[in-house]
PDB file of N, CA, C and O in Angstrom:
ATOM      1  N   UNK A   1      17.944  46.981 -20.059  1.00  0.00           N
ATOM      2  CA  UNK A   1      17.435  48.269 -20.501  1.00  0.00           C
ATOM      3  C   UNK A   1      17.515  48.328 -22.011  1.00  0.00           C
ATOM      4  O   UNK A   1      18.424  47.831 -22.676  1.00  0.00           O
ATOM      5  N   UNK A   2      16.739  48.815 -22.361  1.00  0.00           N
ATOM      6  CA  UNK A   2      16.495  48.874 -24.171  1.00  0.00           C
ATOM      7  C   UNK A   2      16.897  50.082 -24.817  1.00  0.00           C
ATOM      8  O   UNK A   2      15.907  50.772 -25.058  1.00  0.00           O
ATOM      9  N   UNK A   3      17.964  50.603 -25.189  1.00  0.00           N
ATOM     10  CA  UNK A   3      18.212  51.761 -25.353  1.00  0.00           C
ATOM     11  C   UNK A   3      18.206  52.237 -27.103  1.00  0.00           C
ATOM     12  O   UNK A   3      18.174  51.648 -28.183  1.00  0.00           O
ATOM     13  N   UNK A   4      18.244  53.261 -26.754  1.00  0.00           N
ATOM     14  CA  UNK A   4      18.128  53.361 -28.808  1.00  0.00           C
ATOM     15  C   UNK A   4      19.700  54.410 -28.929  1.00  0.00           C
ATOM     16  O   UNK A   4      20.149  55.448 -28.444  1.00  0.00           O
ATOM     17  N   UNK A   5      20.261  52.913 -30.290  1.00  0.00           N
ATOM     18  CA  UNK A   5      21.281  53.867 -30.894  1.00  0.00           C
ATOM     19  C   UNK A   5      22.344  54.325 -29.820  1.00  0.00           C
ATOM     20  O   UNK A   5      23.139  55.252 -29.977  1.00  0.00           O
ATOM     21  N   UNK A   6      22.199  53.323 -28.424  1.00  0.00           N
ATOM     22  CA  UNK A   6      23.192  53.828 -27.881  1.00  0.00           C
ATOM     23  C   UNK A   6      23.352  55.134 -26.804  1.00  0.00           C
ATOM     24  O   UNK A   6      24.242  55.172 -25.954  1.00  0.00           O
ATOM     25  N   UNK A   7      22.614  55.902 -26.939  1.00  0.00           N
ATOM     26  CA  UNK A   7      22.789  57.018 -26.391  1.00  0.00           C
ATOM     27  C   UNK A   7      22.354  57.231 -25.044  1.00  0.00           C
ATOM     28  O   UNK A   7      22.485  58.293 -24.436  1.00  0.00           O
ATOM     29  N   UNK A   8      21.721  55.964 -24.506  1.00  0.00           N
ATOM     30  CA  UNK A   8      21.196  56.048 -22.880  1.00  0.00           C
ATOM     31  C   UNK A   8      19.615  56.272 -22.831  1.00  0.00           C
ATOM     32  O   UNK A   8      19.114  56.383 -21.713  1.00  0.00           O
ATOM     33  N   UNK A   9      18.650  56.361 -24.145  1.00  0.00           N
ATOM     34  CA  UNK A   9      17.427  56.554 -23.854  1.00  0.00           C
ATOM     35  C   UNK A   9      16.966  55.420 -24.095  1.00  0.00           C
ATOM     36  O   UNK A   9      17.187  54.624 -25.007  1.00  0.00           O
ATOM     37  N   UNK A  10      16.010  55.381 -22.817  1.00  0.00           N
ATOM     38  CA  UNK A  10      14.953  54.541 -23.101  1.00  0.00           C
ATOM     39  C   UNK A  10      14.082  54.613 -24.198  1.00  0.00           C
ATOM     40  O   UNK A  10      13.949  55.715 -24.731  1.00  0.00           O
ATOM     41  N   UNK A  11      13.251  53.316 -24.787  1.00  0.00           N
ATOM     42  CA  UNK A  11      12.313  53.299 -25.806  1.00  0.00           C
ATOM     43  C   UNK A  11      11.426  54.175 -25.247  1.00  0.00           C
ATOM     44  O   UNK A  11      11.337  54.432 -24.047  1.00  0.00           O
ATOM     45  N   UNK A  12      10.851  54.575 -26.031  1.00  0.00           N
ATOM     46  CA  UNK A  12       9.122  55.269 -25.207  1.00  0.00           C
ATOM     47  C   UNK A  12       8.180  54.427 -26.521  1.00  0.00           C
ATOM     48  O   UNK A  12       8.277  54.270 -27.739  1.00  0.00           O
ATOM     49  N   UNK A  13       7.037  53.939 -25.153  1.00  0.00           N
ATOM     50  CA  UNK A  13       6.068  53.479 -26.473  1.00  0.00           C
ATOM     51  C   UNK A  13       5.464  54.698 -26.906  1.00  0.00           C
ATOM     52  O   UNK A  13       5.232  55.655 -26.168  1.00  0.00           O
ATOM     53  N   UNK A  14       5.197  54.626 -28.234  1.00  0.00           N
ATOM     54  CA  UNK A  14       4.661  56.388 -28.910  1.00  0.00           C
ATOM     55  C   UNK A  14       3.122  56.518 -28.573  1.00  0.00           C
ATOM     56  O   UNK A  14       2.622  57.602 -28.873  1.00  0.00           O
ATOM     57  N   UNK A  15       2.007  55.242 -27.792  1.00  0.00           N
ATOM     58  CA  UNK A  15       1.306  55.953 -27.295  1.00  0.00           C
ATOM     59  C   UNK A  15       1.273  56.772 -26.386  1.00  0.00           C
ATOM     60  O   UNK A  15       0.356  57.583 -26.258  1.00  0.00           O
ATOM     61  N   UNK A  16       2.297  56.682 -25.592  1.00  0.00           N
ATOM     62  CA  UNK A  16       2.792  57.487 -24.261  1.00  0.00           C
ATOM     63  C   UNK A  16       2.510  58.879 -25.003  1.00  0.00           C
ATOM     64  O   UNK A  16       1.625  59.480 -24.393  1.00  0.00           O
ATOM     65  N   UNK A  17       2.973  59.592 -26.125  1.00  0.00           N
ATOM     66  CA  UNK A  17       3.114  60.861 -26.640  1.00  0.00           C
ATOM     67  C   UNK A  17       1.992  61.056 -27.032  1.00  0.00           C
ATOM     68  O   UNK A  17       1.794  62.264 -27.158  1.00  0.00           O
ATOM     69  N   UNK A  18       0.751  60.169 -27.413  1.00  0.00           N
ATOM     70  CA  UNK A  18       0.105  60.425 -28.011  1.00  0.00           C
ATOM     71  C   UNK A  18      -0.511  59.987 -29.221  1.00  0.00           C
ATOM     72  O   UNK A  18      -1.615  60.162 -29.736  1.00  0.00           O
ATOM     73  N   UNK A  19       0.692  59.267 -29.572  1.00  0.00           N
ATOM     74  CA  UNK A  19       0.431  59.124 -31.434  1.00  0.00           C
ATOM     75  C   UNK A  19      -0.141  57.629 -31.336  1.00  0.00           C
ATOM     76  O   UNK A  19       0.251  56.634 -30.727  1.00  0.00           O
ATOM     77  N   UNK A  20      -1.393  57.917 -32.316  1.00  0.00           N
ATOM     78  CA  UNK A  20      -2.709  56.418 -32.200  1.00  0.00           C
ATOM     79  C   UNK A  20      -2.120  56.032 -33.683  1.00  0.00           C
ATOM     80  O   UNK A  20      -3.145  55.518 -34.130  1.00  0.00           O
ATOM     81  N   UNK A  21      -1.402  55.956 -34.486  1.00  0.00           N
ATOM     82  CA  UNK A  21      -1.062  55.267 -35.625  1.00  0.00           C
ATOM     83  C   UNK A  21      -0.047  54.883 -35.861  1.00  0.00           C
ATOM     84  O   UNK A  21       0.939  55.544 -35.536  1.00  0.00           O
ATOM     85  N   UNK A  22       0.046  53.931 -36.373  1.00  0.00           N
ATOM     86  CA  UNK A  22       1.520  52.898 -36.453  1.00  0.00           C
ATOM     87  C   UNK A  22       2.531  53.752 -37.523  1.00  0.00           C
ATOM     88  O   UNK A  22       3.759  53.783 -37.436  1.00  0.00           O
ATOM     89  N   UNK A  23       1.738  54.409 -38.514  1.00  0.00           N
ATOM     90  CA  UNK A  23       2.884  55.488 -39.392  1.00  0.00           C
ATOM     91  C   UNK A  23       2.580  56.947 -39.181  1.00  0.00           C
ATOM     92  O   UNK A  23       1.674  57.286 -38.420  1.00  0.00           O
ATOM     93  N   UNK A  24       3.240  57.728 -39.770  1.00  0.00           N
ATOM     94  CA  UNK A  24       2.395  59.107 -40.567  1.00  0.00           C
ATOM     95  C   UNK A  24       3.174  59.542 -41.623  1.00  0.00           C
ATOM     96  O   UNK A  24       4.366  59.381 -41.883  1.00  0.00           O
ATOM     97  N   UNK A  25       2.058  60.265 -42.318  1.00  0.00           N
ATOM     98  CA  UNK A  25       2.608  60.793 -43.965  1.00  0.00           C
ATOM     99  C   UNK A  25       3.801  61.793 -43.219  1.00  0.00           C
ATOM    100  O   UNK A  25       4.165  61.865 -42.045  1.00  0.00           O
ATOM    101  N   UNK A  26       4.259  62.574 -44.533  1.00  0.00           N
ATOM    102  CA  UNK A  26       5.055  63.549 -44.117  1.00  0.00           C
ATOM    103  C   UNK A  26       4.225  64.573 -43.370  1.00  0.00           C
ATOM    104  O   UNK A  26       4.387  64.835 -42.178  1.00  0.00           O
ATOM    105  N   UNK A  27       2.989  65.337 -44.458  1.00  0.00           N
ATOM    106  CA  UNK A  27       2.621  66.332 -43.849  1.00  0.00           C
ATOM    107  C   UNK A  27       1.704  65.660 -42.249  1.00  0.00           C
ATOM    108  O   UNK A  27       1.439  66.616 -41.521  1.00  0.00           O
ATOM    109  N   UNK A  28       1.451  64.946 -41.931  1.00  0.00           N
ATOM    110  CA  UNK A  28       1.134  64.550 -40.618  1.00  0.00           C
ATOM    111  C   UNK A  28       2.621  64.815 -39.197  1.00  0.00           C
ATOM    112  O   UNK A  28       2.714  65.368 -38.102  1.00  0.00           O
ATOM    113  N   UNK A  29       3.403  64.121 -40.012  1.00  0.00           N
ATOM    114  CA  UNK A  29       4.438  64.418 -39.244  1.00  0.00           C
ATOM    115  C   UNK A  29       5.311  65.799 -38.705  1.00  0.00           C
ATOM    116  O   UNK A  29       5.878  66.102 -37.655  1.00  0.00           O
ATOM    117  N   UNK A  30       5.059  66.540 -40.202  1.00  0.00           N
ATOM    118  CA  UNK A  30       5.295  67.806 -39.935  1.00  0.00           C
ATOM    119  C   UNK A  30       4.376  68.892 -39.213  1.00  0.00           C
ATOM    120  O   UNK A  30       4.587  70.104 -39.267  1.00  0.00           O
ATOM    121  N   UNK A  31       3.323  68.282 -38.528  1.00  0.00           N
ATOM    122  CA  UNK A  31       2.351  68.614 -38.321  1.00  0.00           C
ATOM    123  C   UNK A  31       2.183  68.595 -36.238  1.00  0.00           C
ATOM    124  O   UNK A  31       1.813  69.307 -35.305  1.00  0.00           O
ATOM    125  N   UNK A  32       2.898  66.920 -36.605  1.00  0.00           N
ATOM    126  CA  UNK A  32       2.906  66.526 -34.938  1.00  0.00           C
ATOM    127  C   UNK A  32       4.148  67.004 -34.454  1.00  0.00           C
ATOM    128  O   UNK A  32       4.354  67.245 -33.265  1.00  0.00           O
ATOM    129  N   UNK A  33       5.058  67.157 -35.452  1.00  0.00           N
ATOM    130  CA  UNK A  33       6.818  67.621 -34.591  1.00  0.00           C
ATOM    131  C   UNK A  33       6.708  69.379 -34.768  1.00  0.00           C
ATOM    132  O   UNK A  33       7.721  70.012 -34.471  1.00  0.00           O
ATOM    133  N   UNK A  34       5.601  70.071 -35.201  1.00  0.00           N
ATOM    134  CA  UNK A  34       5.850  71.380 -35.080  1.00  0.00           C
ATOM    135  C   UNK A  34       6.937  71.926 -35.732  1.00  0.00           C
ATOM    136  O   UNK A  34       7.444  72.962 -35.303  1.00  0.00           O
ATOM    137  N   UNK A  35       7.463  71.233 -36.943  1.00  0.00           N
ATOM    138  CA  UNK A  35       8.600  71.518 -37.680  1.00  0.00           C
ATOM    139  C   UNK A  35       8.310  71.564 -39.070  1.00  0.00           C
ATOM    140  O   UNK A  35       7.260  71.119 -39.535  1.00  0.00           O
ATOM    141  N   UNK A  36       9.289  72.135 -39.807  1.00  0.00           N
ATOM    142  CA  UNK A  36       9.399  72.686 -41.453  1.00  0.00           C
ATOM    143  C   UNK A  36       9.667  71.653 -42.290  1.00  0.00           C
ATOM    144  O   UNK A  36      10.581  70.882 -41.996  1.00  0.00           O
ATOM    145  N   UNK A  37       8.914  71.468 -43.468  1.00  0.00           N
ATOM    146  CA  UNK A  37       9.581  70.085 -44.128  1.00  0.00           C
ATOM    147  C   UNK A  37      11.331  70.267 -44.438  1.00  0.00           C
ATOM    148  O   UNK A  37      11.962  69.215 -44.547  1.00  0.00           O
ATOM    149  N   UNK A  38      11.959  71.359 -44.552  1.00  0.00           N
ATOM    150  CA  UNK A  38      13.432  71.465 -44.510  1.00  0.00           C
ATOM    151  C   UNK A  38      13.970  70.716 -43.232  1.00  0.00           C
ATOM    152  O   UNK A  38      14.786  69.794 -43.236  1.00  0.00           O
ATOM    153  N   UNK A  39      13.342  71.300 -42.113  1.00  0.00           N
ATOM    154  CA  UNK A  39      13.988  70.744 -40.614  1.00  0.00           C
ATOM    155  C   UNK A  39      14.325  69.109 -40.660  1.00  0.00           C
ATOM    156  O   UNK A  39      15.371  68.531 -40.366  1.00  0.00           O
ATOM    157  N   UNK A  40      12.678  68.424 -41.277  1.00  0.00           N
ATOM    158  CA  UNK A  40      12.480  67.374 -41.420  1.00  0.00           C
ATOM    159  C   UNK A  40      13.701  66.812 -42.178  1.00  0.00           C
ATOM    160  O   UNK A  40      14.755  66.500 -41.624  1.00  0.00           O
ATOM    161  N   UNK A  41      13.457  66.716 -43.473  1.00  0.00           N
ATOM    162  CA  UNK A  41      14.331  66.434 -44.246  1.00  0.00           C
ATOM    163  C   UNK A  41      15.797  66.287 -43.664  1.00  0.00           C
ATOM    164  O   UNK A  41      16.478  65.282 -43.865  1.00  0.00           O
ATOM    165  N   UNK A  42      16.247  67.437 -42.885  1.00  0.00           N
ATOM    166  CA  UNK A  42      17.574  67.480 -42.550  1.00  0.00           C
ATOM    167  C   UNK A  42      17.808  66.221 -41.208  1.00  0.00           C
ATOM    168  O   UNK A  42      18.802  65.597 -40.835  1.00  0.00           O
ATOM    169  N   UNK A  43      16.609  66.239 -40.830  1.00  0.00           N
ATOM    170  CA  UNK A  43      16.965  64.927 -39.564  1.00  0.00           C
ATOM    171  C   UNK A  43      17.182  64.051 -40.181  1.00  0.00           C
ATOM    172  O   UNK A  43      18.320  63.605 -40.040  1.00  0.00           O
ATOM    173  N   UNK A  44      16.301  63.359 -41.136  1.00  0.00           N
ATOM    174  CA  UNK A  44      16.463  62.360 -42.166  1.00  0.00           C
ATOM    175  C   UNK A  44      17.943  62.276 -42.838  1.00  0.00           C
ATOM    176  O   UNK A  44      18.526  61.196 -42.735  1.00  0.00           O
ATOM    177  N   UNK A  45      18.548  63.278 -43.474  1.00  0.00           N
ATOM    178  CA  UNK A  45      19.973  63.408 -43.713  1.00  0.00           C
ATOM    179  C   UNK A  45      20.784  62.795 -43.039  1.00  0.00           C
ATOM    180  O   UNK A  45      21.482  61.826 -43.340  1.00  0.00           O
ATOM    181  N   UNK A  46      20.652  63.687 -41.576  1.00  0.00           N
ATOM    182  CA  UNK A  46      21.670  63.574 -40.620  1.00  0.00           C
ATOM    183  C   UNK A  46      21.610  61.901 -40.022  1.00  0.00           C
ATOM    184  O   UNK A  46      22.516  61.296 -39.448  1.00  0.00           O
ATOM    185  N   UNK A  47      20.487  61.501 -40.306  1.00  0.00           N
ATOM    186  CA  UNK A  47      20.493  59.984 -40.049  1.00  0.00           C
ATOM    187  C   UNK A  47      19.466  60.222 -38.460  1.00  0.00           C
ATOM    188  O   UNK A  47      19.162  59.180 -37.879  1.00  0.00           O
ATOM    189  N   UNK A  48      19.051  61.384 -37.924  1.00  0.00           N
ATOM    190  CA  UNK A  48      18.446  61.647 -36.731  1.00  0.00           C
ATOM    191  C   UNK A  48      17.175  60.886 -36.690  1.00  0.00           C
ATOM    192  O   UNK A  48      16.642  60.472 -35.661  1.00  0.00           O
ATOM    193  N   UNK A  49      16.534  60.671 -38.463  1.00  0.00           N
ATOM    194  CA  UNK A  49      14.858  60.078 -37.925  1.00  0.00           C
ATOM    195  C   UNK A  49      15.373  59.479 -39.336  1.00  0.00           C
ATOM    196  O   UNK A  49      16.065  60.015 -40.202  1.00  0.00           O
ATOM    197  N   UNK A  50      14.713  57.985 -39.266  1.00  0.00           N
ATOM    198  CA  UNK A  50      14.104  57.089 -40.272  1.00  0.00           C
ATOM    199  C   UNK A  50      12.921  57.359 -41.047  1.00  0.00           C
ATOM    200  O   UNK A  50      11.887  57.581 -40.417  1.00  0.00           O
ATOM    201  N   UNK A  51      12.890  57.381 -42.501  1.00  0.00           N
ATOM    202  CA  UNK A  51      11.879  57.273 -43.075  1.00  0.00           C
ATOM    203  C   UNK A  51      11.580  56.182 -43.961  1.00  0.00           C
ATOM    204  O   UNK A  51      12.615  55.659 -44.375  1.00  0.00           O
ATOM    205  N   UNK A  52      10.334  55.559 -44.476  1.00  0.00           N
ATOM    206  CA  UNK A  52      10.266  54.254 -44.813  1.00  0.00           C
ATOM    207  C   UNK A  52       9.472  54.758 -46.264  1.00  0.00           C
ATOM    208  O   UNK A  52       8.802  55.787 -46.359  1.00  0.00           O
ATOM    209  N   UNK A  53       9.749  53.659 -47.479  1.00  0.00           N
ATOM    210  CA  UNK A  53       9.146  54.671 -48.721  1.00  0.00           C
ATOM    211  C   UNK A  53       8.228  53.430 -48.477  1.00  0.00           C
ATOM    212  O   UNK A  53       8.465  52.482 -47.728  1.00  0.00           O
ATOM    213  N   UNK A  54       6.834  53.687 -49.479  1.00  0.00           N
ATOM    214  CA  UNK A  54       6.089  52.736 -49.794  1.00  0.00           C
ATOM    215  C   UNK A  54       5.083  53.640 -51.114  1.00  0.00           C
ATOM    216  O   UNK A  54       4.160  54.454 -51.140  1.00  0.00           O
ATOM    217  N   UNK A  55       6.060  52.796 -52.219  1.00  0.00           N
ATOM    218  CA  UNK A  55       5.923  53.092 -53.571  1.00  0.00           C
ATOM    219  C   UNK A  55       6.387  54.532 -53.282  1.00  0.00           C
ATOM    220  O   UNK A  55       7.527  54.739 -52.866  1.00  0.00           O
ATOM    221  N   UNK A  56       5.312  55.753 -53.550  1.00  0.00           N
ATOM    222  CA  UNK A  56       5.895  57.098 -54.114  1.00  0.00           C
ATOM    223  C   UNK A  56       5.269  57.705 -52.305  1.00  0.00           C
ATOM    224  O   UNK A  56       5.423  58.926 -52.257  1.00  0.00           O
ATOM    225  N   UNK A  57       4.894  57.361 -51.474  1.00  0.00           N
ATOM    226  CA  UNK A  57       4.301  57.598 -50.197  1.00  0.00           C
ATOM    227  C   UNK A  57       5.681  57.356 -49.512  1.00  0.00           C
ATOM    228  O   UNK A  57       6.539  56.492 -49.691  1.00  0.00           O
ATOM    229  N   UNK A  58       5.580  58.580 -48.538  1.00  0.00           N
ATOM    230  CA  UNK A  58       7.183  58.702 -47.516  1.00  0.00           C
ATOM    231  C   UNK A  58       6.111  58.493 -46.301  1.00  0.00           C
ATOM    232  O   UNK A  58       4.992  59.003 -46.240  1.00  0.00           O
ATOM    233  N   UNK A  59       6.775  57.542 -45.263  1.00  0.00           N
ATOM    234  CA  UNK A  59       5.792  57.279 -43.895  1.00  0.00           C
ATOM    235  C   UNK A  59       7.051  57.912 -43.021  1.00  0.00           C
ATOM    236  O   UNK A  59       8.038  58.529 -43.422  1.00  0.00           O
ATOM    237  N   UNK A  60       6.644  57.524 -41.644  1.00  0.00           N
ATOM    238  CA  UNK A  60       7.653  58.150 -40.532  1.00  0.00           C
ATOM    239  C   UNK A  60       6.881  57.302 -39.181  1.00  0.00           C
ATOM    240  O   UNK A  60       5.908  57.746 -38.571  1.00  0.00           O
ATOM    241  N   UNK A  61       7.725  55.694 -38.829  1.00  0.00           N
ATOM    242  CA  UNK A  61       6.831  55.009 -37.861  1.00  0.00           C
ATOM    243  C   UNK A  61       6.910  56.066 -36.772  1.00  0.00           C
ATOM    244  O   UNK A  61       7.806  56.908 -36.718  1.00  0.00           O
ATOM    245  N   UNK A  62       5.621  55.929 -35.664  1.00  0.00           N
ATOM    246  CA  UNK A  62       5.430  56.519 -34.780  1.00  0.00           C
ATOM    247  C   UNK A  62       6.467  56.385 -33.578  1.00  0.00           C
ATOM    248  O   UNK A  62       6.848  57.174 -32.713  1.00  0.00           O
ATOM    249  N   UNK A  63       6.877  54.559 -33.996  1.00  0.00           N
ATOM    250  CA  UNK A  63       8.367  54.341 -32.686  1.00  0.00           C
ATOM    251  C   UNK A  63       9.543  55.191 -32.897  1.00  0.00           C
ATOM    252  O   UNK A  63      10.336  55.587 -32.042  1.00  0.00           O
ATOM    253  N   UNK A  64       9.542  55.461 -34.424  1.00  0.00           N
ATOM    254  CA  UNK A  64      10.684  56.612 -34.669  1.00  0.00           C
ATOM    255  C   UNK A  64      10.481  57.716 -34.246  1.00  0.00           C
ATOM    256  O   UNK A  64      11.274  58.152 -33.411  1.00  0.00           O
ATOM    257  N   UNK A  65       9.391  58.513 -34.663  1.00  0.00           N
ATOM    258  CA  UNK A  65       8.895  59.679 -33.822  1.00  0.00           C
ATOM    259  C   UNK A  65       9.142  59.638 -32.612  1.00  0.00           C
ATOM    260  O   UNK A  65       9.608  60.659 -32.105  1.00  0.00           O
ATOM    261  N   UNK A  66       8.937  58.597 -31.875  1.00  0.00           N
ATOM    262  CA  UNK A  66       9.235  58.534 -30.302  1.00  0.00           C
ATOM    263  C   UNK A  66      10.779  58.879 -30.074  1.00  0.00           C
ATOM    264  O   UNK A  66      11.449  59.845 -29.711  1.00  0.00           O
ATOM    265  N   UNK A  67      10.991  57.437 -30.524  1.00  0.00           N
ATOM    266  CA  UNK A  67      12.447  57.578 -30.328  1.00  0.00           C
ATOM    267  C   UNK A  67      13.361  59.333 -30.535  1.00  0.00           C
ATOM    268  O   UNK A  67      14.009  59.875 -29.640  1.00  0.00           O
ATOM    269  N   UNK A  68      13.188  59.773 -31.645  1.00  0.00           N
ATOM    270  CA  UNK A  68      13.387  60.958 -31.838  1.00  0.00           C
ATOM    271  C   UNK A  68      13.320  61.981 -31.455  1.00  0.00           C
ATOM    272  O   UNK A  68      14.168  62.837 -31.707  1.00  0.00           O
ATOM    273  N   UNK A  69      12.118  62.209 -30.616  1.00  0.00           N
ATOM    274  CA  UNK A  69      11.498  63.294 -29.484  1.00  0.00           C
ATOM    275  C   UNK A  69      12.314  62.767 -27.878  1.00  0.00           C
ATOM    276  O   UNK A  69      12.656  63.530 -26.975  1.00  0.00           O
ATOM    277  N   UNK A  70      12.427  61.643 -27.898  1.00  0.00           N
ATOM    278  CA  UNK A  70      13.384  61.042 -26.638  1.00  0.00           C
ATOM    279  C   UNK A  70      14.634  61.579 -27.090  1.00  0.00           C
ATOM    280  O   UNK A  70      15.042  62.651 -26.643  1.00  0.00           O
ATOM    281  N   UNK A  71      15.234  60.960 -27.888  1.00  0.00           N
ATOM    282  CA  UNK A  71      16.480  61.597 -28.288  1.00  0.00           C
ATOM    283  C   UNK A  71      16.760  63.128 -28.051  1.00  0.00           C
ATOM    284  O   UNK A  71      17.938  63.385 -27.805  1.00  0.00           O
ATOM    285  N   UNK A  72      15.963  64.096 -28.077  1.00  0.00           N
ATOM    286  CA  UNK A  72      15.880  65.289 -28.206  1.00  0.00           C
ATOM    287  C   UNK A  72      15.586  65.414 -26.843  1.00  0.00           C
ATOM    288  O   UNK A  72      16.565  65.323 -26.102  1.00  0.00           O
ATOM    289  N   UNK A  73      15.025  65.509 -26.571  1.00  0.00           N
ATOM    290  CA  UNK A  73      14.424  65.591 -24.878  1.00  0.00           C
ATOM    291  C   UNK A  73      15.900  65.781 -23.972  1.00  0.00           C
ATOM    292  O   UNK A  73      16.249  66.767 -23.322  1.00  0.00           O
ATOM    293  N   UNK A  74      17.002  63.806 -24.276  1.00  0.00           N
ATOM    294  CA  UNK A  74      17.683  64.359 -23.709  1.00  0.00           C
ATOM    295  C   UNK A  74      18.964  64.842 -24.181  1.00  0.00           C
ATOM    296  O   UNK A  74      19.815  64.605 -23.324  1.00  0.00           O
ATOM    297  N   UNK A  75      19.491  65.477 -25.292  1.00  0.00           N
ATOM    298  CA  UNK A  75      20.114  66.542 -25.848  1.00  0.00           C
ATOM    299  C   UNK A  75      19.319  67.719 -25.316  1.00  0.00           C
ATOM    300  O   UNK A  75      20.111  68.639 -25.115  1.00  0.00           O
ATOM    301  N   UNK A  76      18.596  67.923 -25.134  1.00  0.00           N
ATOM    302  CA  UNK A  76      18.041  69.059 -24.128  1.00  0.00           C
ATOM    303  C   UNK A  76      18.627  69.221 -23.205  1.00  0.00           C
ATOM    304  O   UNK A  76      19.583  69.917 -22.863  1.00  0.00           O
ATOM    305  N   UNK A  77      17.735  68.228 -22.603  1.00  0.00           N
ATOM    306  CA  UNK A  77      18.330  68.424 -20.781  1.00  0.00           C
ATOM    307  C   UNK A  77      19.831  67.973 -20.916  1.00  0.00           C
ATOM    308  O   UNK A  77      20.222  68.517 -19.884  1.00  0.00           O
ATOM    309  N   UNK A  78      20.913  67.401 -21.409  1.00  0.00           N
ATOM    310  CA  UNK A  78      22.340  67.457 -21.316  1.00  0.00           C
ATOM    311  C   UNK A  78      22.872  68.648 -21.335  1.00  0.00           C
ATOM    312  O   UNK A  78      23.802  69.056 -20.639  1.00  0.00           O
ATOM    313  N   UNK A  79      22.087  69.384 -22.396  1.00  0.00           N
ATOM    314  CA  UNK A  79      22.959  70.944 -22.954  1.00  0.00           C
ATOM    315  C   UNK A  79      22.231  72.314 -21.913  1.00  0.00           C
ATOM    316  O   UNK A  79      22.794  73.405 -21.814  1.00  0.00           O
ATOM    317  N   UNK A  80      20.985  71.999 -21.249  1.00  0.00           N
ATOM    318  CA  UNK A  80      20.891  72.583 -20.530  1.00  0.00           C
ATOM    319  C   UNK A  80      21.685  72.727 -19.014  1.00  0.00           C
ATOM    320  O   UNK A  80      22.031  73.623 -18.245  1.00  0.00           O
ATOM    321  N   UNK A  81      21.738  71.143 -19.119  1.00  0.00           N
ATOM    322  CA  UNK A  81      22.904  70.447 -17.245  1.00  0.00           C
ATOM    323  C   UNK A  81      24.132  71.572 -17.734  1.00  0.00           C
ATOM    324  O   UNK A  81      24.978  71.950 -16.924  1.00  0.00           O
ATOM    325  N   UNK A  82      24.117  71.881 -18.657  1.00  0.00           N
ATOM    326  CA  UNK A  82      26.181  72.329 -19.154  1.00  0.00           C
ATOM    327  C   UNK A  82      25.996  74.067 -19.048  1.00  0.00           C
ATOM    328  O   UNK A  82      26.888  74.915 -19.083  1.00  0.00           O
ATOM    329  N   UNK A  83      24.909  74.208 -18.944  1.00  0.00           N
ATOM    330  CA  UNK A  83      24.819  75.951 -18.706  1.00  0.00           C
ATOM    331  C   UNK A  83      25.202  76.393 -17.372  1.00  0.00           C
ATOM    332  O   UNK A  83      25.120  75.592 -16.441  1.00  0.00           O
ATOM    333  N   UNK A  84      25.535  77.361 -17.217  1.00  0.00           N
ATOM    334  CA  UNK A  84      26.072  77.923 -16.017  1.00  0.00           C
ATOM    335  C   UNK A  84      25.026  78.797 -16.012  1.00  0.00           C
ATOM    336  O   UNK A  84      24.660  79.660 -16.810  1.00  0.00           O
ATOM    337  N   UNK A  85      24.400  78.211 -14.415  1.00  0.00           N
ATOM    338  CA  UNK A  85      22.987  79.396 -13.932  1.00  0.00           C
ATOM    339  C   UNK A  85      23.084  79.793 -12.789  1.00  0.00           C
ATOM    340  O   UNK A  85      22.292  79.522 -11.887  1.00  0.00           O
ATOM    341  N   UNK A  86      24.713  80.934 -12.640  1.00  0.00           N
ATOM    342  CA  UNK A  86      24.966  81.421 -11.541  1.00  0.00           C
ATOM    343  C   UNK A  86      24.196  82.927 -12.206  1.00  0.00           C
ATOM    344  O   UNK A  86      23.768  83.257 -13.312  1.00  0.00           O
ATOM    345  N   UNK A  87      24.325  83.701 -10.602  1.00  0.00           N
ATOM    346  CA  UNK A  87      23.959  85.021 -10.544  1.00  0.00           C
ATOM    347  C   UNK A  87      24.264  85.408 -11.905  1.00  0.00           C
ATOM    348  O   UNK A  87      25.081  84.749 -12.549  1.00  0.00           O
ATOM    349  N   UNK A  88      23.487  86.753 -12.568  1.00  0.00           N
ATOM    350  CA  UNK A  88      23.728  87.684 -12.968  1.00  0.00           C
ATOM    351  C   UNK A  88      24.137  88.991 -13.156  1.00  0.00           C
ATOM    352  O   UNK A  88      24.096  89.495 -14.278  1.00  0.00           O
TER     353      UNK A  88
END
């Protein structure tokens, strides 16, 4: 099994999601993740998503995107398994 970083997810190939290009700029990316260039930035910080420079151009491979939206997916569903969805 091919896991990324450890955490139990599978690779996803990023055509599976959708994405037909091997990179994207920032504003592309911020575009396909439905997120703020702050949000962005801060994944990048946190070490959550890779970015690759080329010269003064910031890319974001699409396997990272994958990987990243997998990653998230299941921090989702973990933190959702941990809710208690008894009666109200």
């Amino acid at each position: 099994m091919d896991n990324d970083k450890g955490t139990g997810v599978d690779a996803i190939d990023p055509s599976a999601l959708g994405l037909t290009k091997v990179a994207y700029a920032v504003n592309e990316t911020l575009e396909l993740l439905s997120i703020g260039r702050t949000a962005l930035y801060a994944a990048v910080k946190r070490g959550d998503l890779k970015r690759v420079k080329f010269g003064k151009k910031t890319l974001f491979y699409a396997a990272d995107l994958a990987a990243f939206l997998a990653r998230l997916r299941h921090l989702s569903e973990s933190d959702e398994s941990q809710v208690d969805h008894g009666p109200r």
